[in-house]
C-alpha positions as CSV (number, residue, x, y, z in Angstrom):
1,X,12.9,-15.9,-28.7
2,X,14.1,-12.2,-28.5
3,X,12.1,-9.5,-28.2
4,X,12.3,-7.4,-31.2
5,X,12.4,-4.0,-29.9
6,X,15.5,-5.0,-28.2
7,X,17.0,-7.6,-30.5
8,X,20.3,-6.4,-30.4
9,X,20.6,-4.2,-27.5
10,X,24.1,-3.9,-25.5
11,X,24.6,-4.0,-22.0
12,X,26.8,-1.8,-20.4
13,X,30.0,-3.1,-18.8
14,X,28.8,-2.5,-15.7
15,X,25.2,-3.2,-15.6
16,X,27.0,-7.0,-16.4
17,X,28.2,-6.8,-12.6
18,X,26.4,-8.9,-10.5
19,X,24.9,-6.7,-8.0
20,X,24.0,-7.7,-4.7
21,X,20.2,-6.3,-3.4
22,X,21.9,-6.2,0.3
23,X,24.4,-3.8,-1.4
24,X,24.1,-0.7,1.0
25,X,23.8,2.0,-1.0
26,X,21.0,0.5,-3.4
27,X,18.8,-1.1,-0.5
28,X,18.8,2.1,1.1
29,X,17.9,4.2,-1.9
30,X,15.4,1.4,-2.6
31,X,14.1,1.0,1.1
32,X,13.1,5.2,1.0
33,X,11.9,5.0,-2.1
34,X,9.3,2.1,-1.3
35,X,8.4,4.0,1.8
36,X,7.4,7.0,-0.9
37,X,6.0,4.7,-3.0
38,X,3.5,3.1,-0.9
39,X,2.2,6.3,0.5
40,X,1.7,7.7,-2.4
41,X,-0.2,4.7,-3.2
42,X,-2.2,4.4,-0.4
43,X,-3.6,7.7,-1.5
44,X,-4.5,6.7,-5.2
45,X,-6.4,3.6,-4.4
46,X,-8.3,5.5,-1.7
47,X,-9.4,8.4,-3.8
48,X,-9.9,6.8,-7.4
49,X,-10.1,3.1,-7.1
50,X,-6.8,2.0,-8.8
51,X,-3.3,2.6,-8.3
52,X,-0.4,3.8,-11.0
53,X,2.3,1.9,-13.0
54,X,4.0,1.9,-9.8
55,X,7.0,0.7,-12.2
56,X,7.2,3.1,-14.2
57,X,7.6,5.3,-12.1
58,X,10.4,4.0,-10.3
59,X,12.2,3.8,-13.5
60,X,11.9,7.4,-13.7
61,X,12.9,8.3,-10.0
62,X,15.5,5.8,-10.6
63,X,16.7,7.8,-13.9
64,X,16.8,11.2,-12.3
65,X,18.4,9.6,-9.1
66,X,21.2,8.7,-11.6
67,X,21.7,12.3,-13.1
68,X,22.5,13.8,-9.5
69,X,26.3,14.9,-9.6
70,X,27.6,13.3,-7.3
71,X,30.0,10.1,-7.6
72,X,27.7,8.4,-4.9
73,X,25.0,8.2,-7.0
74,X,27.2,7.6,-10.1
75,X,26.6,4.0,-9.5
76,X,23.2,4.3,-10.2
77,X,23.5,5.0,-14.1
78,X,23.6,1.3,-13.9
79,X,20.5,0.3,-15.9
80,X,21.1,-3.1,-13.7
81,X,20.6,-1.2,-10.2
82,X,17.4,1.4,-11.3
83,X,16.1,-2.1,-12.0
84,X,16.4,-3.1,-8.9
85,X,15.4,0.4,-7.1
86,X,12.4,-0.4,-9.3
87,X,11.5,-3.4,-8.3
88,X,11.5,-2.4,-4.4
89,X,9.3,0.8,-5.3
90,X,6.9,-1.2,-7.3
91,X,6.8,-3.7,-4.6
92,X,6.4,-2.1,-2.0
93,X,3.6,0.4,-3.9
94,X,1.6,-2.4,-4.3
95,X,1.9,-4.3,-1.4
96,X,0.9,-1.1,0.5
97,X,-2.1,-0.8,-1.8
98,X,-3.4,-3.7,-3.3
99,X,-2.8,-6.0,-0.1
100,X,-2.1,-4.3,2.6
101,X,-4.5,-1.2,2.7
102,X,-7.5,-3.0,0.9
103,X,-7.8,-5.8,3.1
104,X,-7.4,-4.0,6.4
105,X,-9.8,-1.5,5.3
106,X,-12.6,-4.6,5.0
107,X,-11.9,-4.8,9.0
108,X,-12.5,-1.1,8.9
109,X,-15.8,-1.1,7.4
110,X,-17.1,-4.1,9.1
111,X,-16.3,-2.6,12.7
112,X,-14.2,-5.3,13.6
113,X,-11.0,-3.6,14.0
114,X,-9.1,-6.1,16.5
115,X,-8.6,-8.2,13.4
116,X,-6.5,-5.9,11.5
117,X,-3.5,-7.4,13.0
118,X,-3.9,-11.1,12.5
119,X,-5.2,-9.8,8.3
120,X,-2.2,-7.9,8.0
121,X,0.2,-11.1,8.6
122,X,-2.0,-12.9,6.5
123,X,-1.8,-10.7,3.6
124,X,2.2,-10.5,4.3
125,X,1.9,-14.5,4.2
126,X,0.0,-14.6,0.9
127,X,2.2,-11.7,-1.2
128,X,5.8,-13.0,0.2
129,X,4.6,-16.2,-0.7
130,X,3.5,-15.6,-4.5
131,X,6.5,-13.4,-4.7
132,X,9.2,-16.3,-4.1
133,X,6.8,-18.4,-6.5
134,X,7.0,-16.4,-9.8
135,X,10.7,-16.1,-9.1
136,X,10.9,-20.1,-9.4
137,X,8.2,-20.1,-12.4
138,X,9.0,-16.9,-14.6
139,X,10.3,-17.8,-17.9
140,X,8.7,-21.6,-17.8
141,X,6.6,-23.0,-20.5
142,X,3.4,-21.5,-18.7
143,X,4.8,-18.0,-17.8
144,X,7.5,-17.6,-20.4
145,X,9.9,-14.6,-20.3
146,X,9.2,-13.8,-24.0
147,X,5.4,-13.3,-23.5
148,X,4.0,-9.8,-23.4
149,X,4.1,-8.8,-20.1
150,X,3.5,-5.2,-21.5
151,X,4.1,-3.2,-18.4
152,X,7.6,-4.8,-18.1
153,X,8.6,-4.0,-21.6
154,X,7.3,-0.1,-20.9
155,X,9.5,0.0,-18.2
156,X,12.3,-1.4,-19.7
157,X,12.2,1.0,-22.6
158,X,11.3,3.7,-19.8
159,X,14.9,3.0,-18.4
160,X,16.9,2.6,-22.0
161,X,15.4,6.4,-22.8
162,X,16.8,7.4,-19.2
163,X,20.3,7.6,-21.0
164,X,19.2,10.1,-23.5
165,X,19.7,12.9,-20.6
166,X,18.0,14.8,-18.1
167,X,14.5,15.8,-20.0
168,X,12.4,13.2,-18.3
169,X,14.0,14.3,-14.9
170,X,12.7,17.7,-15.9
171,X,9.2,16.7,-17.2
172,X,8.5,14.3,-13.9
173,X,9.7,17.4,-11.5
174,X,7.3,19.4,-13.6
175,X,4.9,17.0,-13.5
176,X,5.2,16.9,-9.5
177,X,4.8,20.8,-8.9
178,X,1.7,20.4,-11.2
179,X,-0.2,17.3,-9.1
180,X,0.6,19.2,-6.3
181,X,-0.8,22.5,-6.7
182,X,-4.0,20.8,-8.6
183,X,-4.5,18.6,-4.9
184,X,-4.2,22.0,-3.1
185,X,-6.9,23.4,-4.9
186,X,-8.7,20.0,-5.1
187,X,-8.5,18.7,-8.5
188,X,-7.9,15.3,-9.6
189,X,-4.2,15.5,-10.6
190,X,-4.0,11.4,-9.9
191,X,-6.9,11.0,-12.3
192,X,-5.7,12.7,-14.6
193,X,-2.5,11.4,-14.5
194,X,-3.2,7.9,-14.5
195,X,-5.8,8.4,-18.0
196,X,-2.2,8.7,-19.8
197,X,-0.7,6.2,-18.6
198,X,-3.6,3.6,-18.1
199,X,-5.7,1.8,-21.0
200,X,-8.2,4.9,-22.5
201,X,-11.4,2.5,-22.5
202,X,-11.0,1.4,-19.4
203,X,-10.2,4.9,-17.8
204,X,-13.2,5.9,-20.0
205,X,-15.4,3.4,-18.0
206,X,-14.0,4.5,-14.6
207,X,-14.7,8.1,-15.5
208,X,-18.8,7.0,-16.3
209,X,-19.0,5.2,-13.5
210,X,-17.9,8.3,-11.2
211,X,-20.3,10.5,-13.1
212,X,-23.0,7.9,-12.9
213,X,-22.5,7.8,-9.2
214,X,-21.9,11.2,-8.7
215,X,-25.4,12.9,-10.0
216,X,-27.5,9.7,-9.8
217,X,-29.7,11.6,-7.9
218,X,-30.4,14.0,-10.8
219,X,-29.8,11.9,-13.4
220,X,-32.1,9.1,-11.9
221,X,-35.1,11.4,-9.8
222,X,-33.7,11.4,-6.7
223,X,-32.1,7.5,-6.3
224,X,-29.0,7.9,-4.6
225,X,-26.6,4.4,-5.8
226,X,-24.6,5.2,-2.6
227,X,-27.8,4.0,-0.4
228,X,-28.1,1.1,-2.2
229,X,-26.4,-2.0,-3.2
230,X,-26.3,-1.7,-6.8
231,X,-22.6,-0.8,-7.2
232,X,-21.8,-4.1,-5.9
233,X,-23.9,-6.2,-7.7
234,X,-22.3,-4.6,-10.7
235,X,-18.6,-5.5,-9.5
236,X,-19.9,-9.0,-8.7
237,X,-21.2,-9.1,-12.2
238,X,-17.9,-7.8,-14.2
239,X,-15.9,-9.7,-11.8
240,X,-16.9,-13.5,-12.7
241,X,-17.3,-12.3,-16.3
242,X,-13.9,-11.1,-15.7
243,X,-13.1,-14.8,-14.6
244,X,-14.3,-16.0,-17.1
245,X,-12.1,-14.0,-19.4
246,X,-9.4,-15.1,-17.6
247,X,-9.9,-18.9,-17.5
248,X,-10.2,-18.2,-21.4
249,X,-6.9,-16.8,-21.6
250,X,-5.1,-19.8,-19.7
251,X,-6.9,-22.6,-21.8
252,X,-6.2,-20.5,-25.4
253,X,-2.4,-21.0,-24.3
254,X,1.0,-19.6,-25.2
255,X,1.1,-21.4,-28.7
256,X,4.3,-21.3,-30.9
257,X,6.0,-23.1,-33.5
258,X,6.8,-26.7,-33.0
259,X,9.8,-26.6,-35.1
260,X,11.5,-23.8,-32.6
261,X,12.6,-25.0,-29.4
262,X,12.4,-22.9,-26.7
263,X,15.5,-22.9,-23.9
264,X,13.0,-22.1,-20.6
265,X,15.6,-21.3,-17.7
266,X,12.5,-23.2,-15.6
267,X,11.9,-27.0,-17.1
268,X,8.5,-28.4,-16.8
269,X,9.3,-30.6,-14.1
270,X,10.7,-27.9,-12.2
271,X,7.8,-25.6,-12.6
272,X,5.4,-28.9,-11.5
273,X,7.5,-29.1,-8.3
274,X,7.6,-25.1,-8.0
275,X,3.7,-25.0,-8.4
276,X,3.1,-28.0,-6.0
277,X,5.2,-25.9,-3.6
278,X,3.4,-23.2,-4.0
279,X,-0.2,-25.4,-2.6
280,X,1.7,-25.9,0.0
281,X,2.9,-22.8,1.0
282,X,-0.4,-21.7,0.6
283,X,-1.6,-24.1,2.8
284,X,0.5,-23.5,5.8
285,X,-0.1,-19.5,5.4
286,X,-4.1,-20.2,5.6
287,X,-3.4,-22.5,8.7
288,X,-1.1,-19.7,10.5
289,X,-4.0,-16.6,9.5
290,X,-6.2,-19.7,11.2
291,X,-4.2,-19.5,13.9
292,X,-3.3,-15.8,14.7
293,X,-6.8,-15.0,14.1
294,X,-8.2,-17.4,16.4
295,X,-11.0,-18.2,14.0
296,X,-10.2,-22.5,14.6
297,X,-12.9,-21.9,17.8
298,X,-15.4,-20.1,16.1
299,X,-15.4,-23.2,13.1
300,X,-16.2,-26.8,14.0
301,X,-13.3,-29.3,12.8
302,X,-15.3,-29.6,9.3
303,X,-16.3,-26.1,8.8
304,X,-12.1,-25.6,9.5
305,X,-11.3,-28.0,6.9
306,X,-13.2,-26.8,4.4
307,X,-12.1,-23.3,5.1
308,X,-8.5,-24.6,4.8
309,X,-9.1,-26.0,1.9
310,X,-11.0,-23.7,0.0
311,X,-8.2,-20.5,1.1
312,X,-5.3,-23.1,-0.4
313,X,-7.5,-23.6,-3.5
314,X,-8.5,-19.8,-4.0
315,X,-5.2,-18.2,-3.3
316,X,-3.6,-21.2,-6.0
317,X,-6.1,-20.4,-8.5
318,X,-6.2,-16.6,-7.8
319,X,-2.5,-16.5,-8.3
320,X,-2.2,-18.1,-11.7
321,X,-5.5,-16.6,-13.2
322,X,-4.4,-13.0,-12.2
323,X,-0.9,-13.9,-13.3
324,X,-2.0,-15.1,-17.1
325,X,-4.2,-12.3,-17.3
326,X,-1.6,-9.9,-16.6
327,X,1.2,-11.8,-18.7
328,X,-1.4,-11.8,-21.8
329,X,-3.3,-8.4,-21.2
330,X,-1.1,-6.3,-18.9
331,X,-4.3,-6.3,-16.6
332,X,-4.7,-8.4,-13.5
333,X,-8.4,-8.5,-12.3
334,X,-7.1,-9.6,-8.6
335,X,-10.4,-8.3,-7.3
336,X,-12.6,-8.9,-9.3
337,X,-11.2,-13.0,-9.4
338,X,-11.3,-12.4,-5.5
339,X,-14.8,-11.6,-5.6
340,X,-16.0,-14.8,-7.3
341,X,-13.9,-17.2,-4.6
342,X,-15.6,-14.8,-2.0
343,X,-19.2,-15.2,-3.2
344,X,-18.3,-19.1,-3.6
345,X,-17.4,-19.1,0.0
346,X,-20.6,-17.5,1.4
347,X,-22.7,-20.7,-0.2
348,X,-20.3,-22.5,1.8
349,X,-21.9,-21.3,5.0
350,X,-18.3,-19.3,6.4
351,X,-18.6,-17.1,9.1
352,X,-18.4,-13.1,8.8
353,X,-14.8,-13.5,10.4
354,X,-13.4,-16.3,8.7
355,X,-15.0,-15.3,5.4
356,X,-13.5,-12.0,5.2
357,X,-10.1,-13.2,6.5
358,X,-10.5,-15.7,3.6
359,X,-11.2,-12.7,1.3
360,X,-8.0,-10.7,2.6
361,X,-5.9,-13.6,2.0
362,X,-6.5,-14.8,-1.4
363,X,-6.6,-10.8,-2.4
364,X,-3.4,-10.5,-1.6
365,X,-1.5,-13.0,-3.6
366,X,-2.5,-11.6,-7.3
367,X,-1.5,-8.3,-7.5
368,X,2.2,-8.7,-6.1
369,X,2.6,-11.8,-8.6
370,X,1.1,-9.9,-11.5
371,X,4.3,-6.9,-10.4
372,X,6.6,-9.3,-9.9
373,X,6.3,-11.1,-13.5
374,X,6.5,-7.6,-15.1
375,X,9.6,-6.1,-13.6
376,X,11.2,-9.8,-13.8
377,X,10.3,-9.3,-17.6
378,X,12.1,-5.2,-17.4
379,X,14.8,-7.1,-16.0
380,X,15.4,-10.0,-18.8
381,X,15.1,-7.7,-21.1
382,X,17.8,-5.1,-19.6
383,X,20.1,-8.5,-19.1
384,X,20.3,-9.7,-22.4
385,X,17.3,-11.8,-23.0
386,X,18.7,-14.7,-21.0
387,X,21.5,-15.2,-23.4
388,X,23.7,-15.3,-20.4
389,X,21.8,-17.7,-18.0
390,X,24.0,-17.5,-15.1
391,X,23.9,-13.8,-14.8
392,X,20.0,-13.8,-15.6
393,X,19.1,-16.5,-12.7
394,X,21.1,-14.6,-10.3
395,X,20.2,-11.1,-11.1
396,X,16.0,-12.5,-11.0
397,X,17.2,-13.8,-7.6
398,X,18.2,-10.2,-6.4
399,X,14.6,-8.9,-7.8
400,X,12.8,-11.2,-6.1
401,X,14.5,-11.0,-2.9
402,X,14.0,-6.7,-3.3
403,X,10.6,-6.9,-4.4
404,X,9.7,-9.5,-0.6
405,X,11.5,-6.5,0.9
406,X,9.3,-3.8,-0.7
407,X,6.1,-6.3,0.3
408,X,7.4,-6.1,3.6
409,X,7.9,-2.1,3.8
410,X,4.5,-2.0,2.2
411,X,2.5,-3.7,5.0
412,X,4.9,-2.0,7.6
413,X,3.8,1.5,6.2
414,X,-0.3,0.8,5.9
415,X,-0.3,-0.8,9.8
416,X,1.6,2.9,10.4
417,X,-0.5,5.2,8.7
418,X,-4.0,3.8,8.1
419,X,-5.7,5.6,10.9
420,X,-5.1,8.9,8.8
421,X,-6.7,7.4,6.2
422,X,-9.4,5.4,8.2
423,X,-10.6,8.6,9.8
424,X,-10.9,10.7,6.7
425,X,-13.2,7.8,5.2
426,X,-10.5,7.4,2.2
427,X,-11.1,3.6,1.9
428,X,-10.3,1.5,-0.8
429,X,-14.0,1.0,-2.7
430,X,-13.4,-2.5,-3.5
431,X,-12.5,-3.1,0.5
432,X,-16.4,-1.8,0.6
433,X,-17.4,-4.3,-1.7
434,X,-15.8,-7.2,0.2
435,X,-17.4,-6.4,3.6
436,X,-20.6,-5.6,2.5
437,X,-20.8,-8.6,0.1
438,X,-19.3,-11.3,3.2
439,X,-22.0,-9.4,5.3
440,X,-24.4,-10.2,2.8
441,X,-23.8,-14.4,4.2
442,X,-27.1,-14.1,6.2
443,X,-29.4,-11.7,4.2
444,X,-30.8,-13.9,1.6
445,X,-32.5,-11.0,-0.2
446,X,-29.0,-9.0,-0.6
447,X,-27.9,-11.9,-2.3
448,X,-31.2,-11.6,-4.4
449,X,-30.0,-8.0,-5.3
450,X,-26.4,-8.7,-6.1
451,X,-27.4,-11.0,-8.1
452,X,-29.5,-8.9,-10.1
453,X,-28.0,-6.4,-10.5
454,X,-24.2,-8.5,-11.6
455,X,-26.4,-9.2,-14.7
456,X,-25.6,-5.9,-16.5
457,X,-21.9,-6.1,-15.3
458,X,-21.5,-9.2,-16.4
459,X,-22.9,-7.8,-19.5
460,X,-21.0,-4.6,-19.6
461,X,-17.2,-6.7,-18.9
462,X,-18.1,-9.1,-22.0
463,X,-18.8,-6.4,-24.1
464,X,-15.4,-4.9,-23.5
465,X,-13.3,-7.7,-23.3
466,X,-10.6,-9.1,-21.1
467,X,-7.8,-6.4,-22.1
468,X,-9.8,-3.5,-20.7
469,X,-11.9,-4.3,-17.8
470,X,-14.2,-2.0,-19.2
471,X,-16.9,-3.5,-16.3
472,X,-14.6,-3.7,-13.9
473,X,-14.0,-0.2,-13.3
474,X,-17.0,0.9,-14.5
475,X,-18.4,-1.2,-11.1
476,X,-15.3,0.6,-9.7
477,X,-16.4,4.4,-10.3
478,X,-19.7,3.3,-9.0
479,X,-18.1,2.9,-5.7
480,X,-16.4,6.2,-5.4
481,X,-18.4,9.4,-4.7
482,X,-16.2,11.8,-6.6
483,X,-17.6,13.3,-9.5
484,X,-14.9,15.7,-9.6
485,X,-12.7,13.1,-10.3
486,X,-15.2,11.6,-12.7
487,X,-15.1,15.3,-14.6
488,X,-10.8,15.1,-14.5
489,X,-10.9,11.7,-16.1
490,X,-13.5,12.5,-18.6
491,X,-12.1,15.9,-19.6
492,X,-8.2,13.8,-19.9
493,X,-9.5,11.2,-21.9
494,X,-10.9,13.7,-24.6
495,X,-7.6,15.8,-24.4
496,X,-5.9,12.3,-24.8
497,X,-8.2,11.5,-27.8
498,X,-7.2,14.6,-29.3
499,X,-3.7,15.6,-28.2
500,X,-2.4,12.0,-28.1
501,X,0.1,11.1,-25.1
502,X,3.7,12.4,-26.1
503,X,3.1,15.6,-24.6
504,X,2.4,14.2,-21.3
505,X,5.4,11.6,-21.5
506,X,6.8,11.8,-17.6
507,X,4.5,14.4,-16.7
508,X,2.1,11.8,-15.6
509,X,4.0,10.2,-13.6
510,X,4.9,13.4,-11.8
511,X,0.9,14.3,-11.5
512,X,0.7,11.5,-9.6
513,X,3.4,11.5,-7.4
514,X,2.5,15.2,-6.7
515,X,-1.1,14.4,-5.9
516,X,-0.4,11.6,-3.5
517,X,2.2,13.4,-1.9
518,X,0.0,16.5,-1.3
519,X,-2.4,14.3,0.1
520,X,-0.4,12.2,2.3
521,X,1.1,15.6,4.1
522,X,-1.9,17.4,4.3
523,X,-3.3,14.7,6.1
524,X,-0.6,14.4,8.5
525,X,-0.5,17.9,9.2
526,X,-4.3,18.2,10.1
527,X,-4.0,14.8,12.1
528,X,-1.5,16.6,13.7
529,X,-3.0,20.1,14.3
């Protein structure tokens, strides 16, 4: 089935090429701009929770790439090649964020720093391999290409308006000064940013939850939520409502009419094989993270089968539940899926260590899926719609092998430059969630408490549905002590409510970009001096 807002489209002579993604010039350009792209969001996810359309924006630096005068970068006015820039800059944006940083920050917190190492080849192990399978299962009967995938067809769209001329290159340099002077004087540019860009309930909800958070103390006579464990009880809450939502999604299905038949590039079979692959993939990574983590003495042979077992089960599971969520909402609740398969694993009896290496592991393999699927949907859609399956198969191959390599520049950059981070207590919040709730294994009355106190989140995420987290990041701005931020967001949303979001078109993008740049620098220049 086409997509109707590009039934019709044309593509250009040369974006037909088949374009290699060792071609020098584009692995390059892609390679610095995933270095960019994951420092930039590194800083996001440290100071408010959630990271950009990482897509998106590399369709715009992609665009204005493009409009340099120079015949070098002529080549890249091929929509086929800012795809593939794209792919390596979302890639590597979220492997830096969503993987890397987050799970080596639960080392962090707990204290137990000599395992950063052995976590960060495990989280490399879970996203490569959940990467290479929704290449072999995109545009299958379970993950069809013709599904929503919204992100993908923003991007896609995004890149199509890049030929109009050089007015988004303007509005996203604009946009960059902006972020940047508004970091300097320490306002929340990124916020701000990502409220037009972002669902506006569920930036709505963050925005409470950082006010909340932020004057507790007045607004509650003194209780401080950052002394207690509230906040996480709440995350746990919204996260297995959140689940729940999810599973819901999966079993309502992908129904269509019998009477059209539907040429899948994947056939059923195929996917079966691809999927039972995919157990077993997961199976050998959770026996290497075993191994380079040295965990195998600290767990008797049963305890290390179970473990085994239940990290190839979680990461299978995580990965298709984050990855139907995302195809059907354009949300992926990677954490808060990750949280339930956590909590699970604390009845089991785990170990600190091996719990929160478990927790690293399957929180790794969702988010790089989810990115995959939608710039493997920018992509069908900028090639035709699979009307030429040759040139569609091998031009998802090159995305898939760029997006591995922008996993792989992710994880490289965190390991480089998460001591700047680490030392100016800019942590992921869910990272704080994981190691206090696996900490909470041998506290009996935490448990009590988290457990209490998930009732209202669970409450909260039902109430606002599957497509906008609304408990989710509510839990999440309780986290975060930044009620600055929680003012930006607030103060955005209204304008947004007002103003609507053409004004802002690019400019978002550019706040962003300018704010995690800013911070990223100013960082390095204090660590420095």
């Amino acid at each position: 089935m086409e997509d109707k807002k590009f039934k019709g489209s044309n593509i250009d002579s040369n974006d037909g090429d088949r374009i290699s993604a060792f071609e020098p010039l584009t692995l390059i350009t892609s390679s610095l701009l995933g270095i960019l792209s994951a420092i930039i969001c590194m800083q996001i996810i440290g100071k408010v929770g959630v990271t950009p359309n990482t897509s998106l924006i590399g369709a715009i630096v992609a665009m204005v790439i493009a409009r340099i005068p120079s015949e070098t970068f002529k080549k890249f006015r091929s929509l086929e090649r800012q795809n593939l820039i794209q792919t390596t800059v979302s890639g590597a944006g979220f492997a830096a964020a969503n993987c890397g940083f987050l799970t080596l920050a639960i080392f962090f917190v707990l204290g137990e720093t000599e395992f950063i190492i052995p976590m960060a080849i495990g989280s490399l192990i879970g996203l490569v391999f959940s990467i290479f399978i929704v290449g072999r299962i995109f545009d299958s009967s379970i993950f069809p290409a013709d599904a929503a995938w919204p992100p993908g067809v923003a991007t896609a769209q995004a890149l199509r308006a890049g030929d109009e001329g050089g007015e988004k290159g303007k509005r996203l340099l604009q946009g960059l000064v902006i972020g940047g002077v508004a970091s300097y004087f320490k306002l929340p540019a990124a916020g701000i940013g990502i409220v037009f860009i972002a669902n506006i309930y569920s930036m709505a909800a963050l925005g409470i939850g950082l006010l909340v958070r932020g004057y507790s103390t007045t607004l509650f006579s003194g209780l401080d939520l950052g002394s207690t464990y509230i906040p996480h009880g709440v995350m746990i809450g919204a996260g297995l409502m959140a689940l729940i939502q999810s599973v819901k999604i999966i079993f309502k299905g992908n129904k269509k009419d019998p009477n059209i038949k539907i040429n899948y590039t994947r056939s059923d079979s195929v996917t079966k094989k691809n999927l039972g692959l995919g157990v077993l993939l997961f199976l050998v990574g959770a026996v290497m993270l075993a191994l380079v983590s040295g965990i195998m003495s600290e767990l008797g042979l049963g305890k290390l089968i179970l473990w085994l077992i239940w990290a190839t089960f979680s990461a299978t599971a995580a990965m298709l539940l984050v990855g139907m969520a995302a195809m059907h909402s354009g949300w992926f609740p990677a954490f808060a899926i990750t949280t339930i398969f956590m909590t699970i694993g604390i009845f089991f009896g785990f170990p600190l260590i091996p719990l929160a290496l478990l927790t690293g592991y399957v929180s790794s393999v969702g988010p790089c899926f989810a990115d995959m699927g939608y710039d493997l949907k920018t992509g069908w859609l900028l090639r035709g719609q699979g009307k030429d399956r040759e040139y569609e198969l091998y031009g998802r191959k090159q995305q898939v092998i760029l997006e591995v390599i922008g996993g792989v520049i992710g994880i490289l950059v965190v390991l480089l430059t998460m001591n700047l981070y680490f030392e100016s207590d800019l942590l992921p919040p869910v990272s704080r969630v994981f190691a206090t709730t696996v900490s909470a294994s041998a506290d009996v009355s935490l448990i009590k408490t988290l457990l209490i106190w998930a009732i209202p989140g669970l409450v909260i995420q039902l109430i606002g549905g599957p497509s906008r987290m609304v408990g989710v990041l509510f839990a999440t701005g309780l986290l975060i002590n930044n009620p600055i931020y929680g003012v930006g967001v607030i103060a955005a949303v209204v304008v947004r409510l007002i103003f609507g979001t053409e004004f802002m078109e690019i400019r978002d993008a550019g706040l962003i970009a300018g704010d995690g740049l800013y911070g990223f620098f100013s960082a390095l220049i204090k660590a420095i001096f």
